[in-house]
C-alpha positions as CSV (number, residue, x, y, z in Angstrom):
1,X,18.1,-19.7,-25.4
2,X,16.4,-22.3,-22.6
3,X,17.9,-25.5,-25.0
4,X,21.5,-24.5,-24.7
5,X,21.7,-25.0,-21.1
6,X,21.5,-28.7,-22.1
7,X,23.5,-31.2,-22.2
8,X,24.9,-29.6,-19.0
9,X,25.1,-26.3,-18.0
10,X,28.4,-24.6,-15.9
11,X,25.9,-21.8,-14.5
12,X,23.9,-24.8,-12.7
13,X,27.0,-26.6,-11.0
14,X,23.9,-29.2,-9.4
15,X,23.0,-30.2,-13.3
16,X,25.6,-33.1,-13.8
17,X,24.3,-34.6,-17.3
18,X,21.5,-35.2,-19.5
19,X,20.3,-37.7,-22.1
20,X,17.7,-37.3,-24.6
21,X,15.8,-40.3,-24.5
22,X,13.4,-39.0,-27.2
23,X,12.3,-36.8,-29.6
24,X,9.9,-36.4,-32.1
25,X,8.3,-34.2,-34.4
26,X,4.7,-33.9,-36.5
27,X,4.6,-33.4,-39.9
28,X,4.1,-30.2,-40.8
29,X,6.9,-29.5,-38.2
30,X,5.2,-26.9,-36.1
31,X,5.7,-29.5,-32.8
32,X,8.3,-30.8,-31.3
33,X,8.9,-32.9,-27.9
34,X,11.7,-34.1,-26.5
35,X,12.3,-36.5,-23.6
36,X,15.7,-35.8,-21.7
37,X,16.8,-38.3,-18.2
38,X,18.7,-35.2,-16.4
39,X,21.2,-36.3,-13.5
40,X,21.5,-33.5,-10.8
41,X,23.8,-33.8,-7.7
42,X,21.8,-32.6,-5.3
43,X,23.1,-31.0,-2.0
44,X,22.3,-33.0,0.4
45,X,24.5,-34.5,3.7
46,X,26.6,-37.4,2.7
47,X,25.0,-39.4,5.1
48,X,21.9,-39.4,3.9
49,X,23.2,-39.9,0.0
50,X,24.9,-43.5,2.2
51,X,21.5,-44.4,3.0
52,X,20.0,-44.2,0.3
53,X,22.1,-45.5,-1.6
54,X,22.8,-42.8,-4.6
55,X,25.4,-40.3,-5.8
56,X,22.8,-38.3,-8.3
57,X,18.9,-37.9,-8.5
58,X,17.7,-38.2,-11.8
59,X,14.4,-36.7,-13.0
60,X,12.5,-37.3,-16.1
61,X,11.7,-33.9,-18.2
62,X,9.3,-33.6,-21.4
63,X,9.7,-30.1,-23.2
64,X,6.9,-29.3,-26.0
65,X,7.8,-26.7,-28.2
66,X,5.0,-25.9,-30.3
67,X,6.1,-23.6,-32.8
68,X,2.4,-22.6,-34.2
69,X,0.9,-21.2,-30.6
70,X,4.8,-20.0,-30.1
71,X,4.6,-22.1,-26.2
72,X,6.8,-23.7,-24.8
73,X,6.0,-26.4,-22.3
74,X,8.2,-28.0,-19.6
75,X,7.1,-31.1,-17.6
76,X,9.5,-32.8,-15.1
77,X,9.3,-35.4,-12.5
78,X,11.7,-37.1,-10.7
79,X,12.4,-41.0,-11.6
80,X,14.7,-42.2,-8.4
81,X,12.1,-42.7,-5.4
82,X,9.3,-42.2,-7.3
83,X,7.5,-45.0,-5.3
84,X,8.9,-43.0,-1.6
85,X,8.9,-39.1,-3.0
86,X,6.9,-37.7,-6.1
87,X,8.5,-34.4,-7.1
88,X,6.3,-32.3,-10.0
89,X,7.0,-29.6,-12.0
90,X,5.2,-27.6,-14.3
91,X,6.6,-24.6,-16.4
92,X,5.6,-22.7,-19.5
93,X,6.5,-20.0,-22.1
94,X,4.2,-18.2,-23.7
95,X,3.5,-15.2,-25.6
96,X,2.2,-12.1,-24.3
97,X,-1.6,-11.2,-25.0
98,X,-1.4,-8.0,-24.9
99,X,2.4,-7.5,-27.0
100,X,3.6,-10.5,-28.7
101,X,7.2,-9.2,-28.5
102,X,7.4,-10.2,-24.7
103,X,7.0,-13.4,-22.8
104,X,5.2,-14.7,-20.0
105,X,6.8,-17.2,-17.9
106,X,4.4,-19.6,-14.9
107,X,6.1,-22.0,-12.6
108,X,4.3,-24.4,-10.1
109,X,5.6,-27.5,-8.5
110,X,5.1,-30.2,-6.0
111,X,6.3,-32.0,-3.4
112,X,4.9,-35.2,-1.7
113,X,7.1,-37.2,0.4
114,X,5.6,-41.1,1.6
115,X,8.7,-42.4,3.2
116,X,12.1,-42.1,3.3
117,X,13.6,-43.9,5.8
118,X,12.8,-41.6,8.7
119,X,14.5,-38.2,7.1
120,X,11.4,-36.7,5.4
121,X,11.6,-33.7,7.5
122,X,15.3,-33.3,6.0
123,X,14.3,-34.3,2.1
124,X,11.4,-31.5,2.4
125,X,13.8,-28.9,3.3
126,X,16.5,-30.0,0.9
127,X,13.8,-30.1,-1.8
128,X,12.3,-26.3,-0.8
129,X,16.1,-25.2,-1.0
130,X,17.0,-26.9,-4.7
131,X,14.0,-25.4,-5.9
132,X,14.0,-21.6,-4.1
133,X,17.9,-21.7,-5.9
134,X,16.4,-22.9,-9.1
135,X,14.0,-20.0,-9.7
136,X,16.6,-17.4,-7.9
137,X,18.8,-18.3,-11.1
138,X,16.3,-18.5,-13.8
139,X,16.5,-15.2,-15.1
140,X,19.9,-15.1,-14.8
141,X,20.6,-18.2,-16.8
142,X,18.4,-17.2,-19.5
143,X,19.5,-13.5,-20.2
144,X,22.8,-15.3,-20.2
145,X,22.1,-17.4,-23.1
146,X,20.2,-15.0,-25.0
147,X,23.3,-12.4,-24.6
148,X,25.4,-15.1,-25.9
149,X,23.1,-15.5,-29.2
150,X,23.2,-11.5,-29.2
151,X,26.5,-11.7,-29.5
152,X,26.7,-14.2,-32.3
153,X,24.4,-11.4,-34.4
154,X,21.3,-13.6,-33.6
155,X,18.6,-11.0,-32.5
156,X,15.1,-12.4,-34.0
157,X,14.2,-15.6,-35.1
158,X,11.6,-16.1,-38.1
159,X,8.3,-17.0,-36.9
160,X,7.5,-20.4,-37.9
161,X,5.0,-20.6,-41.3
162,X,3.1,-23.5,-43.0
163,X,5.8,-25.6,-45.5
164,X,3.9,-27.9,-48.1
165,X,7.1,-30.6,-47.7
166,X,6.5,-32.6,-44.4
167,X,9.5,-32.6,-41.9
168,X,10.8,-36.0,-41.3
169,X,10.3,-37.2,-37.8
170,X,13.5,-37.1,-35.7
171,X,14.5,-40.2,-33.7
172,X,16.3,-40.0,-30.7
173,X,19.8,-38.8,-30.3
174,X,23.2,-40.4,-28.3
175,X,23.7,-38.9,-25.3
176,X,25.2,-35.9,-24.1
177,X,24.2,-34.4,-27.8
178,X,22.4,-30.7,-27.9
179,X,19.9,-29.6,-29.6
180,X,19.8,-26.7,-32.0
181,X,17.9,-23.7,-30.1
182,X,14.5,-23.4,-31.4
183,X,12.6,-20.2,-32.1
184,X,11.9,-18.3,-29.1
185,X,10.8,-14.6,-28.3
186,X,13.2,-13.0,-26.0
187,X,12.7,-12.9,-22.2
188,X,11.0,-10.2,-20.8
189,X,9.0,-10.1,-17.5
190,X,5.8,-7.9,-18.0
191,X,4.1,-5.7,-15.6
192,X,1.2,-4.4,-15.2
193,X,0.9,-0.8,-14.7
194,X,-1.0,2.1,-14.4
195,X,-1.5,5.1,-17.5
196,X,0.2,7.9,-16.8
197,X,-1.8,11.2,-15.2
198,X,-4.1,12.6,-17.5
199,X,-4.5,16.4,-17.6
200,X,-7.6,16.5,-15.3
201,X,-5.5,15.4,-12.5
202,X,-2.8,18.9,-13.5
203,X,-5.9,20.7,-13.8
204,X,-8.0,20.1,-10.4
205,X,-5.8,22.0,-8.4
206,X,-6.0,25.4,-8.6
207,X,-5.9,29.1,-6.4
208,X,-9.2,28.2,-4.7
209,X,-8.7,24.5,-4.0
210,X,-9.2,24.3,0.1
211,X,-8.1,21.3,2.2
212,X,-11.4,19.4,2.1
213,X,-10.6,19.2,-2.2
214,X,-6.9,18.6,-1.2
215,X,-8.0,15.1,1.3
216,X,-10.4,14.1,-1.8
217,X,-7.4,14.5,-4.1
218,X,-5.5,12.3,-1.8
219,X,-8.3,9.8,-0.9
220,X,-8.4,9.2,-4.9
221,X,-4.6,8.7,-5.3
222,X,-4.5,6.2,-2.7
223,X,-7.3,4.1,-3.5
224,X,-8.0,4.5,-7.5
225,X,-7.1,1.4,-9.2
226,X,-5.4,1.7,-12.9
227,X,-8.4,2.0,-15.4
228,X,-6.0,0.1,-17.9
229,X,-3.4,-2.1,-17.8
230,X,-0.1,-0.8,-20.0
231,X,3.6,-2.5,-19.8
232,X,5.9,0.1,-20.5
233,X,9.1,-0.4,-18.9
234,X,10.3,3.2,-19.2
235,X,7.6,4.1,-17.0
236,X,8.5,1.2,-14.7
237,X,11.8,2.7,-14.1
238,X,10.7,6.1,-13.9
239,X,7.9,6.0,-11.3
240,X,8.6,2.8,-9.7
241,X,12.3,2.5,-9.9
242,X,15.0,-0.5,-10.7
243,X,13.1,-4.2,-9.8
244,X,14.8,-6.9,-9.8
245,X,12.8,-9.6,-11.9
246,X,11.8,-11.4,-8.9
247,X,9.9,-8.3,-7.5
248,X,8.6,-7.2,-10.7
249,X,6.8,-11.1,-10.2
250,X,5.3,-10.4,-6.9
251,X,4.3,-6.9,-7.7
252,X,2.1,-8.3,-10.5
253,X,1.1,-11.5,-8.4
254,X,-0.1,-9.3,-5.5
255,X,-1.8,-7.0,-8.2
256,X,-3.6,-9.7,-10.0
257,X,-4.7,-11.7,-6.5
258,X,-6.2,-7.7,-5.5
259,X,-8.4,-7.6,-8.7
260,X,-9.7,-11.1,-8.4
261,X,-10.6,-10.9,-4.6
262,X,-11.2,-7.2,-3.9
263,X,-14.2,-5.3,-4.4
264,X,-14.2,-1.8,-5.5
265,X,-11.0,-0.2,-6.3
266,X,-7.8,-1.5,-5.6
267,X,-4.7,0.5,-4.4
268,X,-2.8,1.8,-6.8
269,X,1.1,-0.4,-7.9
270,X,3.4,2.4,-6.2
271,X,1.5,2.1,-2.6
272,X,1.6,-1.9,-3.3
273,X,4.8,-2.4,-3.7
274,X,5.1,-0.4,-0.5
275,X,3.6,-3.6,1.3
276,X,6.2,-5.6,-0.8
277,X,9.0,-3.6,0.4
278,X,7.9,-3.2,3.9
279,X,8.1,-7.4,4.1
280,X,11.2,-8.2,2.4
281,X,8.8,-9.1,-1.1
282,X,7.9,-12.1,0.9
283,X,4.2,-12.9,-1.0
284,X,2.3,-14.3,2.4
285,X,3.3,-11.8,4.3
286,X,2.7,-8.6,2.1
287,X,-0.8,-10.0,1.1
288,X,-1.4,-10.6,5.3
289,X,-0.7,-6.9,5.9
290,X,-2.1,-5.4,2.8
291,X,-5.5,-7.4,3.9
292,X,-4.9,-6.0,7.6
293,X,-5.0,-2.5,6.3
294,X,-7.9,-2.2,3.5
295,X,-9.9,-4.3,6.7
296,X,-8.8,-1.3,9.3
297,X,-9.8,1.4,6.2
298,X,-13.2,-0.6,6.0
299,X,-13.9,-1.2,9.3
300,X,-13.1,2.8,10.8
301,X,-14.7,4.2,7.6
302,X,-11.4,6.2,6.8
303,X,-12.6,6.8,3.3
304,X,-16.2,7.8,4.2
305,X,-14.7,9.9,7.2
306,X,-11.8,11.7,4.2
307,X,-14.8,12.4,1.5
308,X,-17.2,13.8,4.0
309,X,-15.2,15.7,6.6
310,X,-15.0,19.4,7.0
311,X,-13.0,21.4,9.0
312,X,-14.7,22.9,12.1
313,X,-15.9,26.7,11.4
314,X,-13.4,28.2,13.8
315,X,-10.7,26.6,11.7
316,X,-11.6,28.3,9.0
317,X,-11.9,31.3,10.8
318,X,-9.0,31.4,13.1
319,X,-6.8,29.1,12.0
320,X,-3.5,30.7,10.2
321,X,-1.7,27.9,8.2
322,X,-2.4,26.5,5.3
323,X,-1.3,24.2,2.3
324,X,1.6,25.6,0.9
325,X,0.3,28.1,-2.0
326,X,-3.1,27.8,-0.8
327,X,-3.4,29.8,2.3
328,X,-5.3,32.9,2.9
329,X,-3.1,35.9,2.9
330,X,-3.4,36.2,6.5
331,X,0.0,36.0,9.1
């Protein structure tokens, strides 16, 4: 699905033309790389393209495919200005660990600017707005392609085995010539999420339970991180509604940056993507004001104060509400 965007693709109106300028493969055929010059028309003012002198930028990218560990690795750089602007970018496909059906996709890049004629302040922002655009589409682009191979009755591709005959090394093509697709796993963006309530949670609440049981109970809900990790996107949809792939990423960057940083139990995925949602999914910002609140919860003691507190005696005695199906009889 990811090599039919080339030689150019009409979903990514930027991506003029590419060439492979190489490619190669070993012998028993379980690697191949190929070396493509891509031409993109980047949106930038005209009067800046004047002075520098160019219609297109053109960036170097080296794809390795290795069939055997089923990855898929992406390497690009950008080859106009190199010796002014050095552009990096780094992606990979790989298979799940946990269900080899899925695949995990990881993106980094970038961007350091020496000189350019007085406009680096502009050539930064145009850069951060190519690539923001780039990973908006991604997703897009690729369940495109792979519902154009569903369509042509391609659903699963044999996994690649050990041939006795070596495979003869291919040389590098004219340009403006595609390459066949090469086995991938479909797209899917994992989550991590938590197992579904047990019966001991169903069971805890009974006819006696009073409201010191009932803040526990709550305490536990907020707080208790999942004891195992399942993807399962039924539940997904169920308990934590319709994501967009891009949320489903932060929710399970946020999730993963808790469990390496935080001590002691981590909030549950339904009350983080609450911090998502309450700053527009923007990373920085969520992670600020997640910190902000476990660091209030620490530093008033709300969890010591919700496992230890009682109600006062003449509460118990006086008071005449109650939780619903719970309360004493009384009017």
């Amino acid at each position: 699905a990811y090599e039919r965007r080339f030689p150019t693709c009409h979903l990514i109106p930027m991506f003029v033309a590419s060439d492979v300028v190489e490619e190669e493969t070993n012998e028993d055929g379980s690697t191949t790389r190929v070396q493509r010059r891509c031409a993109l028309d980047v949106d930038a003012p005209r009067l800046l393209k004047r002075i520098a002198g160019v219609d297109y930028v053109y960036f170097i990218q080296n794809n390795t495919l290795n069939r055997k560990e089923r990855t898929l690795h992406i390497e690009s750089h950008n080859d106009t200005f190199s010796n002014r602007v050095i552009i990096h970018e780094t992606c990979c496909y790989s298979v799940h660990p946990e269900n080899d059906a899925w695949t995990c996709f990881e993106q980094t890049a970038s961007l350091d600017i020496k000189s350019f004629f007085g406009f680096e302040s502009n050539v930064e922002k145009i850069a951060m707005k190519q690539y923001a655009s780039s990973i908006k589409k991604g997703k897009e682009i690729i369940e495109f392609y792979l519902k154009e191979l569903e369509d042509e009755g391609i659903t699963q591709v044999p996994r690649w085995t050990p041939s006795s005959l070596p495979l003869p090394v291919s040389r590098p093509t004219s340009l403006f010539t595609s390459l066949p697709a090469p086995p991938k796993p479909a797209i899917t963006f994992p989550i991590s999420i938590p197992l579904p309530i047990n019966a001991k949670d169903s069971n805890s609440q009974d006819d006696t339970q009073d409201s010191r049981t009932l803040q526990a109970d709550v305490l536990t809900e907020i707080l208790t991180g999942t004891p195992e990790d399942k993807l399962d996107s039924d539940y997904i949809k169920r308990y934590l509604g319709d994501l967009t792939p891009l949320q489903e990423s932060c929710l399970i960057r946020l999730r993963k940056w808790l469990q390496e940083t935080h001590k002691g139990k981590i909030p549950k995925d339904e009350h983080i993507l609450r911090f998502l949602r309450a700053r527009d999914f923007n990373m920085d910002k969520a992670r600020e004001f997640l910190c902000q609140s476990l660091t209030w919860r620490k530093q008033h003691q709300v969890d010591y104060l919700l496992e230890t507190w009682s109600s006062p005696q003449v509460l118990q005695d006086f008071y005449t509400g109650g939780w619903h199906h719970h309360d004493r009889g009384r009017t």
